[in-house]
N, C-alpha and C positions, 0 to 999 in steps of 0.2 A: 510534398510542400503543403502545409495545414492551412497555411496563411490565417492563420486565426480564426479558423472558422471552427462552428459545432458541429461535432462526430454528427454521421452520416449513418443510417442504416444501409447492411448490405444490400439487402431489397430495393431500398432507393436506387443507388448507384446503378445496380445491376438493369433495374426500368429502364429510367432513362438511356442507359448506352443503348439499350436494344431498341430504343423508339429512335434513332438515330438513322439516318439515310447512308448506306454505302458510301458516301461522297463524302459526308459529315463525319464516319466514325475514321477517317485517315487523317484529319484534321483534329482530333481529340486531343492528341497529345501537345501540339502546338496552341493550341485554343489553352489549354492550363497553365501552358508557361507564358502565355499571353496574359489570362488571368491575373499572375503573380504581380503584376507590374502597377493595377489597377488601384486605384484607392477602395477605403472599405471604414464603414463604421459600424459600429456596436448598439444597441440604441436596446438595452434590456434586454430582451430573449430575439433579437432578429441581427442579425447582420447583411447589411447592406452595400453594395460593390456597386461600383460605374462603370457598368462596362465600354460606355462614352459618355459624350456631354449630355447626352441626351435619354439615356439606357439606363437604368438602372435593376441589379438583380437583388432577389432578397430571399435570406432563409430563413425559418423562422423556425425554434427550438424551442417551443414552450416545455416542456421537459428537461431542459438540457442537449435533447438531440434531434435530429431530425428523423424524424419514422415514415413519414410521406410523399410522397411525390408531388402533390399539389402542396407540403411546406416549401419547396423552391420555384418562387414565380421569375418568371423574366419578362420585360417589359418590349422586348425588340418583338421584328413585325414573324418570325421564323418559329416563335412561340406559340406552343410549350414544345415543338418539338425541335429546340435549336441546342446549339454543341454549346452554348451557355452554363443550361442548367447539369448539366451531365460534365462540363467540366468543373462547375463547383462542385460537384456532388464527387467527384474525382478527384477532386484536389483538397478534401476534407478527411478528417480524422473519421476510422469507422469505429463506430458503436459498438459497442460491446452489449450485447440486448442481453446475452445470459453470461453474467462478468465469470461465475464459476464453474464453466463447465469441467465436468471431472474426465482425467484423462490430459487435458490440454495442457502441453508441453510450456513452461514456468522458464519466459530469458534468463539469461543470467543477471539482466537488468533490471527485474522484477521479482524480486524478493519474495514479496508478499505472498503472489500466486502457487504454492505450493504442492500441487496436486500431487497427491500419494505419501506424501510427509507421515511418518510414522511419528512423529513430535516427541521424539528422542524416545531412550531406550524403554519408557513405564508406560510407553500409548496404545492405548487401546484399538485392534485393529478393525478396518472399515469393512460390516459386514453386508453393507447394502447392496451392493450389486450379486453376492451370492443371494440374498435374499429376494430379488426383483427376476434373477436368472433360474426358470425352471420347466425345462423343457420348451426351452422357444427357437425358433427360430428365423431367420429373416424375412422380408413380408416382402413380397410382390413392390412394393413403394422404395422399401428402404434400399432391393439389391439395387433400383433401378438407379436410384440415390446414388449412390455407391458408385456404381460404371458412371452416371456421368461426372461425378468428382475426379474418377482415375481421370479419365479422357482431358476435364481441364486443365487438370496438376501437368499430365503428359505434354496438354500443349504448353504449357509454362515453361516444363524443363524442356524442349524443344529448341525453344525462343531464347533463354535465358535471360540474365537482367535487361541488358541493352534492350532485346525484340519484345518481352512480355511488357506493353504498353497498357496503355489506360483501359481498350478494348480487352487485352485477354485477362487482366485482373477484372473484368465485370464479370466476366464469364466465371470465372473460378471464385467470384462473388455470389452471381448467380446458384451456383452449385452450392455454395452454403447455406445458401438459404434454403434452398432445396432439402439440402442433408434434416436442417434444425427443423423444419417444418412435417418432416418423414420419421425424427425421432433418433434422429443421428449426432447429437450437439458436439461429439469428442473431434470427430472427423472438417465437422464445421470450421469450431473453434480451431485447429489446424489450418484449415484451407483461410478464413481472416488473418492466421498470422504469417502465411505466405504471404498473402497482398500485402501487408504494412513492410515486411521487411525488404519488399520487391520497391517497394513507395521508398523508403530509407535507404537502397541500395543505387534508385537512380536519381534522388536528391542528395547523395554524397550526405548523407545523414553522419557525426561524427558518432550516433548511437548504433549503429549498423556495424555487424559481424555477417560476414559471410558462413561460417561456420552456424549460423543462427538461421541463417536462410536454407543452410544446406538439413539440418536437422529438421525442421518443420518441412521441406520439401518431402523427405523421407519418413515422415510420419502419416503425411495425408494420401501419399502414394500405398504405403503400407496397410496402413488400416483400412482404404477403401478395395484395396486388391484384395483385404482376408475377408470383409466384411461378408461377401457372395455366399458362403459354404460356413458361416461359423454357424454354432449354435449353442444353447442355456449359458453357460459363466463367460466362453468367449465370448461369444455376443452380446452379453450384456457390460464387459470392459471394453468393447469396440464401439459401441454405442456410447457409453460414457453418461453420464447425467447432469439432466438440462442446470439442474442449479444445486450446490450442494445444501443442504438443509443444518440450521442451527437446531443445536439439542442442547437442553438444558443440563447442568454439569454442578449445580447447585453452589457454595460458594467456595472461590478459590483465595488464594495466597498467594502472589505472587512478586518473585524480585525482579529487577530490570535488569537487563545486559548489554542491548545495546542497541542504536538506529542505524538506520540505513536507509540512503536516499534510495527514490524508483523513478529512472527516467529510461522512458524506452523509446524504442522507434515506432511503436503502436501510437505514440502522439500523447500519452498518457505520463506521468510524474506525479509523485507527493514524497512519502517518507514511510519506512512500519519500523514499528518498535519489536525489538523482541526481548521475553520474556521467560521464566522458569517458575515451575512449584518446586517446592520442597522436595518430590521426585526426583528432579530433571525433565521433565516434561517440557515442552517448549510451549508456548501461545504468542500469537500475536496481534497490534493493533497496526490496523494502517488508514491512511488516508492518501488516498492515490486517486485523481482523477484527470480531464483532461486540462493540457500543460505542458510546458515547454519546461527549460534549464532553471527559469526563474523560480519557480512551483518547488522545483526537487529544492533547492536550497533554501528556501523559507520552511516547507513545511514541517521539519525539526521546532520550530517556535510557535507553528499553532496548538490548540489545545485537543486532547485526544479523545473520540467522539468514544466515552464508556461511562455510562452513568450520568453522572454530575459534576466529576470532576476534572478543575481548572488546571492540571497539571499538562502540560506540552509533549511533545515526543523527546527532545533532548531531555526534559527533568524525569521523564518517567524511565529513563533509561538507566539512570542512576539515581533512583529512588524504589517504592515498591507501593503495590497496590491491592487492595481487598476487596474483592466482589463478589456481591450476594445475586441470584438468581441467575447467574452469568447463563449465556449461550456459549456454546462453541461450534463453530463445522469441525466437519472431519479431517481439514487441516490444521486445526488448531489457532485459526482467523477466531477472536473474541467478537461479539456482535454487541449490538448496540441501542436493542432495544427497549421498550420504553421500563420492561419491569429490572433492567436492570441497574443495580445501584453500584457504584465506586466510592469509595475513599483513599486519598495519600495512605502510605506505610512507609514505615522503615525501609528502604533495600538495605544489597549485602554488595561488600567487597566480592572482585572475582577469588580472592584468596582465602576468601572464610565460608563456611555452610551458609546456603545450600549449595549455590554458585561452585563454589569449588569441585563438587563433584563430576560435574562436565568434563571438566579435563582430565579427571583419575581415569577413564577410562582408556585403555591402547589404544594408539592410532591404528593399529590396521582393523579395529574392531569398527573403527568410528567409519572408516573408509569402505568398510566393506559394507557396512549396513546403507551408506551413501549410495554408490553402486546398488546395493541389493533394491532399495526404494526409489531410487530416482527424482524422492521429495527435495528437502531446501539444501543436503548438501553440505550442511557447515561440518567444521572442523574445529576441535578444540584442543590448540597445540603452546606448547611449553617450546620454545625454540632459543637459538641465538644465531644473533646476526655475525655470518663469514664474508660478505662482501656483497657483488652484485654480477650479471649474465646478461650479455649484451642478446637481446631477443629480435626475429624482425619486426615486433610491436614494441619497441620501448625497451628497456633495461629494467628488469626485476631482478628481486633480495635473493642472496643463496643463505639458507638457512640450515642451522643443525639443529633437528631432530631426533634425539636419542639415537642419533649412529649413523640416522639417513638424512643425507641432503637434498632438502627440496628444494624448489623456486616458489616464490611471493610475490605473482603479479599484481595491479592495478585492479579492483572490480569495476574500473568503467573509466573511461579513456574520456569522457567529455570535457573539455579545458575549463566549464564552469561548476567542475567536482573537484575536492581539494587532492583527491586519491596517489595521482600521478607526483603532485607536490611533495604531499608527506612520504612516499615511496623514497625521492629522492633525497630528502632530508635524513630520513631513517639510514642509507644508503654509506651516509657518511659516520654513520657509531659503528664498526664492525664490532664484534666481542660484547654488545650489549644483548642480555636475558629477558625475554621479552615472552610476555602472555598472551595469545594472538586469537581472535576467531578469522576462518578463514573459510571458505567455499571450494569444496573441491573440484577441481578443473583436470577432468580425465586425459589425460595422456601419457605418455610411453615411458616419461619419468615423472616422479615426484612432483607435483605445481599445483597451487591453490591462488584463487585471488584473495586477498586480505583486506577484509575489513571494518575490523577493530582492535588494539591491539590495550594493553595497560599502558598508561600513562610511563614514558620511561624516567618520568624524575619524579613521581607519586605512586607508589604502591598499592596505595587502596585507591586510584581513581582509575578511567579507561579514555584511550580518544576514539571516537567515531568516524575513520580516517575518509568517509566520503562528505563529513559536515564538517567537522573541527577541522582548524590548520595549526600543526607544530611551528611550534621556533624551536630558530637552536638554542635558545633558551632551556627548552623544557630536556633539552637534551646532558646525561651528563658531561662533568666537563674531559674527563676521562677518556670516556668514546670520542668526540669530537676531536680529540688531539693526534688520534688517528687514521686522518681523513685516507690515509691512501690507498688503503690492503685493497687490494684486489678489484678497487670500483672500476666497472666498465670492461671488465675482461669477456675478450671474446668468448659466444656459447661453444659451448661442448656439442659434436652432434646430437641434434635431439632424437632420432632415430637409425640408431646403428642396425635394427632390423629391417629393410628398407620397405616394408607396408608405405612408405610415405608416397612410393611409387602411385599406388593405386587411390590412396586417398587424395594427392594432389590430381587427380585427371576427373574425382567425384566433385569437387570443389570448383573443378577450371567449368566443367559441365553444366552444374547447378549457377554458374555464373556467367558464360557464354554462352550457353546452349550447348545445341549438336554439333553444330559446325566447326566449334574449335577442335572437335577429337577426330574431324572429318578429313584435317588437312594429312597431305601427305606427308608421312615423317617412319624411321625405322623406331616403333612403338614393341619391335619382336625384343629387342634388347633391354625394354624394362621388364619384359616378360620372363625371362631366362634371369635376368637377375632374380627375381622373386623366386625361382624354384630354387635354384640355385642357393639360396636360401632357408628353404624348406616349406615355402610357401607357395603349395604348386595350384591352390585353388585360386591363391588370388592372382599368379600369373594367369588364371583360365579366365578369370573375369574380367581382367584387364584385355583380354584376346579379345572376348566378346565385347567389350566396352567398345571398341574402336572398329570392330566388323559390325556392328550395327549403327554407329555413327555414319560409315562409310556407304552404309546399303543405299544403293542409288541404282536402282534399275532405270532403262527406257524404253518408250513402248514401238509399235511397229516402225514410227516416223521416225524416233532417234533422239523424240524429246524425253526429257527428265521428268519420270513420275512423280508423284508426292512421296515423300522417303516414308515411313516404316515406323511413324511415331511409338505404337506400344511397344518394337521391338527394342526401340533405342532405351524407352522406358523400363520397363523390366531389366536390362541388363544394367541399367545404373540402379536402378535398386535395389540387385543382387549384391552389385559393387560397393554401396553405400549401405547396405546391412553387414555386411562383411566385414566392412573396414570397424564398424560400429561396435561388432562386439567382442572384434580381436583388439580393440583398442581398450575395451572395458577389462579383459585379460591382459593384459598389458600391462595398463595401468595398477591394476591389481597385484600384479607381481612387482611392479615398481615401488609399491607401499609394503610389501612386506603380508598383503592381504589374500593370494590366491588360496585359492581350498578354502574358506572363511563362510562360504555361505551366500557365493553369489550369485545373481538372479537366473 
């Protein structure tokens, strides 16, 4: 819950909890949903809350954010060491101090963040960390970094959403700070994006995916379990880098394709534009700061920070643009500095040069290069609409694809995105031939979330299905008289290989904790199904999954030890890399894309 306040530094946060008294940090979490209730005013860079009639707290952001721990005063008599300041600073958006650290895993809500983006098929690849990586290896600082980030992630997944309260997100705050301070930013930025999605998991955030909480769990356990023993190019992609650097790229040409809002559970929203050269190269502009639902849906009509020019993220999406002295990162983010200049252009239909070549290429080409980078993802598909698939998130498009049917979910579920809307609007044209960008969303069949598609009663225009909203207007009248075929039919099983076994118990885990895989239950019978199968590893890790959940020794008296935190750890991480990249096989063979060249 941000309650409108400005992002926080990790550091902050992490202070304060630990200046907290034993008595005071049980009372943390109650103290913040206390907080909520509060009035609060804005007053230029400070915001101000009463904590009664008589109290008042204040944060003061002259940057934007808070970086200090003397920027949150509080006025009560328990000050500065009261559960006040530590729960605003707890109930605030965190700061992103190094917004691009390389390596750091990009929501599926956040477009823009792209790390590893190969910026489509002409990009040039990123040689910086071979070049920064030569002969090194880890320093005395960094292993120590490292063990204690496993330790907090451990006790996170431990606790699960419910237990991992405001106290153990300081800690696994603390350790990032630690990390980025010791030269670790990849693992950092990792462990922040545990907090926000633990913060959005127990605020019933509608931007919150557990599957988003369970991948960044799995990241930050990972890398800081390799980090101990790596050395020269591992280590320097495990470490990651503090900020990525704009390079000059001299001047470009480039047409628009298309926007997309950014609202995430990080607290953070705007919009990015993306764009092509004459290549296919991708670039893009964004503006994303901190922001609620209101933020994502306006910022299509502010104006887009390149150059000098007054063009917006909607016009620029469908127009084109020319810029001299341009920067780029190694994602393909366009920068914004002062030497460089913009002017309006011409853009292109998606159906004429250059635009058009995006799509010439095979989908299992475009799929596997997705997979192979792990950057933005998109997909550039020619389809038509056969109906719809009743999902346990909603009902999404079944689509044909040159012979394969996919599914066409929603890029973001929030009721103040039009996404969900035009889904079901679409829903009702079966038979209609539609030009689609969509996001690859890896699993066991075919699915991408979509979002933008061509206008379907204008050829040369596009909708930007998370800003624009269709009518059935815009719909032909032809499709529309069709309403019935097949909407709302029940799914097909989504996994007739039953892997789902194993990855539902990663999931129940990373969102309960231990204890749910503690209870007593015949657990031998998903086991044997999985070999049974052919899948006799991942029966073995589901063995261990639930023998280390269960480890519960007692000592001489008959009381209950403390359980076996790394042991429960490591065996869900086994389980949760496992599931990870027979799912990326998987998936791979669902697209038509195995053998292709994947990572």
């Amino acid at each position: 819950m941000s309650l409108d306040l400005p992002p926080v530094a990790p550091s902050v946060t992490a202070a304060l909890v630990q200046g907290l008294t034993p008595r005071l940090r049980k009372r943390l979490d109650a103290g913040i949903t206390k907080l909520a209730d509060r009035p609060r005013v804005r007053d230029g860079d400070t915001v101000r809350i009463a904590v009664d009639d008589d109290t008042h707290l204040e944060l003061h952001a002259p940057g934007g954010s808070v970086t200090s721990v003397d920027a949150i005063r509080c006025g009560c008599l328990l000050a500065p060491d009261c559960l006040h300041r530590a729960a605003a600073a707890s109930a605030a958006p965190i700061a992103e101090s190094e917004p691009e650290a390389a390596g750091e895993p990009a929501p599926v809500s956040e477009p823009g963040a792209v790390a590893g983006s190969d910026r489509g098929a002409g990009a040039t690849p990123d040689t910086t960390s071979v070049l920064t990586a030569v002969s090194e290896t880890v320093t005395p600082e960094q292993r120590a970094a490292a063990l204690a980030m496993y330790d907090a992630a451990a006790a996170v997944l431990e606790a699960g959403t419910d237990g991992a309260g405001a106290v153990l997100q300081a800690e696994l705050l603390r350790a990032a700070h630690t990390a980025r301070v010791s030269g670790l930013p990849r693992v950092a930025a990792s462990a922040v994006s545990v907090v926000t999605q633990l913060r959005a998991a127990r605020d019933t955030d509608p931007a919150y995916r557990l599957t988003d909480l369970t991948a960044a769990l799995r990241d930050v356990l990972m890398t800081a379990h390799r980090l101990a023993d790596s050395t020269d190019a591992d280590l320097a992609d495990l470490r990651g880098s503090a900020r990525q650097p704009y390079a000059p790229d001299g001047s470009l040409r480039l047409y628009g394709l298309f926007s997309e809002p950014v609202l995430t559970a990080t607290g953070y929203a705007g919009a990015v534009t993306w764009t092509a050269d004459a290549d296919g190269r991708l670039y893009t502009v964004s503006d994303v700061a901190p922001g609620g639902s209101g933020r994502a849906v306006g910022a299509a009509d502010r104006a887009v920070r390149v150059g000098d020019t007054a063009l917006t993220h909607r016009e620029l999406s469908r127009a084109g643009l020319a810029v001299s002295g341009a920067t780029v990162s190694p994602t393909g983010r366009l920068g914004a500095g002062a030497g460089v200049r913009a002017v309006r252009a011409a853009g292109s239909a998606w159906s004429e040069a250059p635009l058009d070549r995006l799509w010439a290429a095979p989908v299992a080409e475009q799929v596997s290069r997705a997979l192979r980078t792990g950057g933005d993802g998109l997909l550039f598909l020619d389809v038509t609409l056969v109906g719809t698939v009743r999902e346990a998130a909603g009902d999404c498009l079944l689509a044909d694809c040159d012979g394969l049917t996919l599914r066409l979910a929603a890029a973001h579920d929030h009721p103040a995105l039009p996404y969900r809307d035009n889904l079901r609007l679409l829903a009702t044209a079966p038979g209609i031939r539609l030009r689609v960008v969509a996001r690859l969303d890896p699993a066991p069949v075919p699915r991408a979330l979509l979002v933008a598609t061509r206008h379907p009663g204008d050829a040369g225009a596009h909708v930007d299905l998370g800003l624009d909203r269709l009518q059935h207007a815009d719909l032909p009248a032809a499709a529309t008289a069709s309403t019935g075929a097949a909407a709302g039919s029940p799914a097909a099983p989504l996994d007739e290989a039953p892997l789902h076994l194993l990855r539902r118990r990663v999931h129940q885990a990373a969102s309960a904790g231990r204890r749910v895989l503690a209870f007593p239950g015949d657990s031998a019978a998903d086991s044997r199904r999985l070999r049974r199968y052919g899948f006799a590893c991942a029966g073995d890790l589901l063995d261990e999954l639930h023998a280390a959940a269960a480890d519960r020794s007692r000592d001489v008296f008959g009381r209950l030890v403390p359980a076996d935190v790394n042991r429960f750890a490591r065996a869900w991480l086994a389980a949760a890399h496992y599931t990870e990249e027979v799912d990326r096989e998987l998936c791979a063979a669902a697209w038509g894309a195995a053998g292709q060249g994947g990572r």
